[in-house]
Every structure is written in structure tokens, then in C-alpha cells.
N, C-alpha and C positions, 0 to 999 in steps of 0.2 A: 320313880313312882312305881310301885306295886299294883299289881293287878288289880287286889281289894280298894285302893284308892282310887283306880279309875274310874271302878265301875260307882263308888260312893260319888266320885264326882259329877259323872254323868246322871246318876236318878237326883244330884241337888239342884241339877241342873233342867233338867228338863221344863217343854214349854208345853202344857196342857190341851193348850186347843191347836200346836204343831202338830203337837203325836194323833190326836184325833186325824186329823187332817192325811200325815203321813201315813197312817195304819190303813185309812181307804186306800189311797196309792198303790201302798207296798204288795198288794195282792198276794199275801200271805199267812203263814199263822203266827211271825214273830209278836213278841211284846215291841211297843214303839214307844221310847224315854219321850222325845221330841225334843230332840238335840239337831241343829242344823246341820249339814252337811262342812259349811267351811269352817266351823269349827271342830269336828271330826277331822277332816283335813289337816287342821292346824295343830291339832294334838299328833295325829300321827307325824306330821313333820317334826316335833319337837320332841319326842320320844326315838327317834328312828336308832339312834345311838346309846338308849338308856340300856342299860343291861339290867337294871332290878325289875324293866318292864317286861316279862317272860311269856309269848305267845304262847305256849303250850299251858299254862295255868292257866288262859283262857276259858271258860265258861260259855259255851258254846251252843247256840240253839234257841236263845230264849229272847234274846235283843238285838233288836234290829244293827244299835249302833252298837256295840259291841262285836257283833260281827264285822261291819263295815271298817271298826279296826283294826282286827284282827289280820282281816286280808291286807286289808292297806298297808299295813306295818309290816306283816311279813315279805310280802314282795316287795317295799321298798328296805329292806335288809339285805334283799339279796342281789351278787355282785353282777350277773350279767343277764342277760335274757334267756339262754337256755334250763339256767333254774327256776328262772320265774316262770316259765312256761311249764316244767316239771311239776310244781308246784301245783299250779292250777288241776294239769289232769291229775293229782293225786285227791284236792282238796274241792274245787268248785263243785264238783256232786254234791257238799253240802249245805252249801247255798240253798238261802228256801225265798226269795226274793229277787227280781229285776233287779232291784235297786242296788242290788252286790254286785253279780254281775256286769252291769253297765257302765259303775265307776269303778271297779277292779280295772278296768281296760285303758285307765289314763295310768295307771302305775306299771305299764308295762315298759320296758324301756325296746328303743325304735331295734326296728328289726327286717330281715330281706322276708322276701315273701317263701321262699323256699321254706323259710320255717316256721312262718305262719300255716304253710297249704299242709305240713308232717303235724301241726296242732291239729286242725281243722280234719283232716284224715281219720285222727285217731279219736275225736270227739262229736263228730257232726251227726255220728247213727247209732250213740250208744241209748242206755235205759234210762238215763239221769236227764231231765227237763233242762236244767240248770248248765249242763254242760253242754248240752246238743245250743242252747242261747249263746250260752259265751263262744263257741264255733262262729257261728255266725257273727258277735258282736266285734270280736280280734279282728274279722276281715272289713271294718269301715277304716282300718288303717290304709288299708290297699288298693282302696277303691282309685284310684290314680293310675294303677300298674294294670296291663293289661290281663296277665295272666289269672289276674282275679274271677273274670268270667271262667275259668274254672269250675267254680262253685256249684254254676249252674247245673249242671250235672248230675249234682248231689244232693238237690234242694227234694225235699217229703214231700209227697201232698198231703193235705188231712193232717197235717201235725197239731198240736196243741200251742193252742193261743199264745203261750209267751214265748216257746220257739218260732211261731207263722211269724208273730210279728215282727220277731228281729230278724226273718228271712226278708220281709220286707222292705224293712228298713235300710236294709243292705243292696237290694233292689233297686229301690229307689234313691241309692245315695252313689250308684257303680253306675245309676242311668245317666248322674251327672257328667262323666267321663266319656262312659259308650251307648248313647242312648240307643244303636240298632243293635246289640248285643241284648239288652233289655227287654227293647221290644219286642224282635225274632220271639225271646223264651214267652212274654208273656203272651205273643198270638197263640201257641201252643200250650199253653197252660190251663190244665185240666181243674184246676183249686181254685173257685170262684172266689171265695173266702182271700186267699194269697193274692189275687190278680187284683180284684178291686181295693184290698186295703195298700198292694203296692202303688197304684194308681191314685190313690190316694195321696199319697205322702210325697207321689212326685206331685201333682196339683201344689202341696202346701210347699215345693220347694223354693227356694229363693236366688238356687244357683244354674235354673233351669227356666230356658227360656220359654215366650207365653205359645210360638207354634210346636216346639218339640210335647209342651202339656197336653196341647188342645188333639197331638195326634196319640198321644196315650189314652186321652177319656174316650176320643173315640172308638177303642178298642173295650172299654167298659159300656160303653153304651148300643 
């Protein structure tokens, strides 16, 4: 398949009141086909070996899902996790969507955290929205490993919304592990914004018991 035939495929395809739907979502300024994700998925699975499918002829900037393949494809091309991670810090600045970022991070292949923390180092306090997100979104792989509280250390206050949030969410998913590594940072937590939407997201977790919740809200309240 050729690039031109993707993208023909994808506008024959689209779902009208999806893309409606997804374009509020995507909190950004792509165009939105309304093509599902697992079938993006499924296309980039079945392409991963095409060669007349050429990432760089790409068309870049304008559709949502045409980005979402673009990544998807090229890091599932590539042979080991040090290029995929290359990769990203070269490319994820131009991401203009959560929605890239978020499910880029299932196509990473498994990795030690040593080189997760040399990503994370070199993207967590740049100028780019999208990269300083994906810093943060690579570490819900590690949330298991203790060295991950690392992070805290490095976390903004006052960041911008769709980086606060994936600081959050990474908060609240590393509380599952070390909930007094968590707590500690959030008694000290200057970013009312950051502390009550992490508290939050542990409230809504499933893998966190009802007294470790009830002693974080009390810390919001």
C-alpha cells in the first residue's frame, strides 16, 4: 500500500459523528477522519513489513489518524528499544495531541528503568508540551520499580494541563506501589491544581485500597 492509498482509505472510511466526538477529546488542532483506534492499530500491524508503505512520505500535521500511524509504524519497525526511544526524542515534539502520546507508549518495547530515567532526564524540562507528556507517560511502565520515585524530584509546578495531568496520573498510578513515597510528596506540594487532580485519580483507582484513598482525600481536604 502507498501512502496515497492510505490516506484515500482512511477519509473512505471515516465515522462522522466519531470524528465529532474524537476532535472534542483530542484537545487540539488536528483534522479528525473518525477512524477507531483498533483499526489504526490493525492497519499498522498489517503494514509493519510493507515497504511501498514509506513513513517519510508521510503528510504530517493535519490528521489525527494519520499521525497515530505514522508513530505507530515507525516504532514498531524499529529493532530494539534504544531506537525507539531515539526516535521519540527526535520526533514526539511534533505531536500536537494526548492521543499520540499516550498510545505511542504501548509500542515501546519492555525496557530497565535505567533507560527509561536517561529518556525522562532528557525530556521532562524541555520547551516541547508533548515531550515533557510523554516523560511522564513512559514512567507508568515502572511504576512497580522503586527507583521510579525518582521522578519526584523533577516534577513542575504550574505546568500546563496536559503535562500536570500525565504528572498525575503517574502519581496516582506509583501510589499504587508506594503510597507513603506519594503521600510524603503530595503533603509538600505547592500545585493545588497537581495535588488535588492527583488525588483524584487515586479516589477513582481500582487497585488502591478504600483506607489508603480516604487518607489521601484527607490531605485534599
Amino acid at each position: 500500500m502507498k501512502y496515497k492509498e492510505l490516506k484515500e482509505l482512511l477519509l473512505n472510511n471515516g465515522d462522522k459523528k466519531f470524528s465529532e466526538f474524537s476532535k472534542t477529546l483530542s484537545n487540539s488542532d488536528y483534522n479528525v477522519i473518525g477512524v477507531k483506534n483498533p483499526i489504526l492499530r490493525q492497519i499498522i500491524k498489517d503494514h509493519v513489513k510493507d515497504n511501498e508503505l514509506k513513513t517519510e512520505e508521510f503528510g504530517l500535521g493535519e490528521y489525527l489518524e494519520i499521525d497515530f500511524i505514522y508513530f505507530g509504524l515507525s516504532l514498531s519497525r524499529l529493532k530494539n528499544v534504544e531506537d525507539q526511544l531515539e526516535f521519540l526524542k527526535k520526533n514526539i515534539r511534533y505531536a500536537k495531541s494526548w492521543a499520540i502520546t499516550d498510545t505511542v507508549s504501548t509500542y515501546i518495547k519492555k525496557h530497565d528503568f535505567a533507560k527509561y530515567y536517561d529518556f525522562f532526564k532528557s525530556m521532562h524540562n524541555t520547551k516541547h508540551t508533548y515531550e515533557r507528556r510523554m516523560a511522564y507517560i513512559l514512567g507508568l511502565k515502572h511504576y512497580k520499580n522503586e527507583q521510579i520515585l525518582k521522578v519526584l524530584d523533577c516534577i513542575n509546578i504550574n505546568e500546563e494541563y496536559m503535562v500536570m495531568m500525565a504528572e498525575a496520573w503517574l502519581l496516582a498510578t506509583i501510589a499504587i506501589s508506594y503510597p507513603n513515597g506519594i503521600y510524603e510528596f503530595l503533603t509538600n506540594c505547592k500545585d493545588t491544581s497537581l495535588k488535588r487532580k492527583t488525588i483524584s485519580k487515586i479516589k477513582e483507582s481500582f487497585r488502591i485500597d478504600a483506607n489508603t484513598k480516604d487518607k489521601f482525600v484527607s490531605l485534599r481536604d
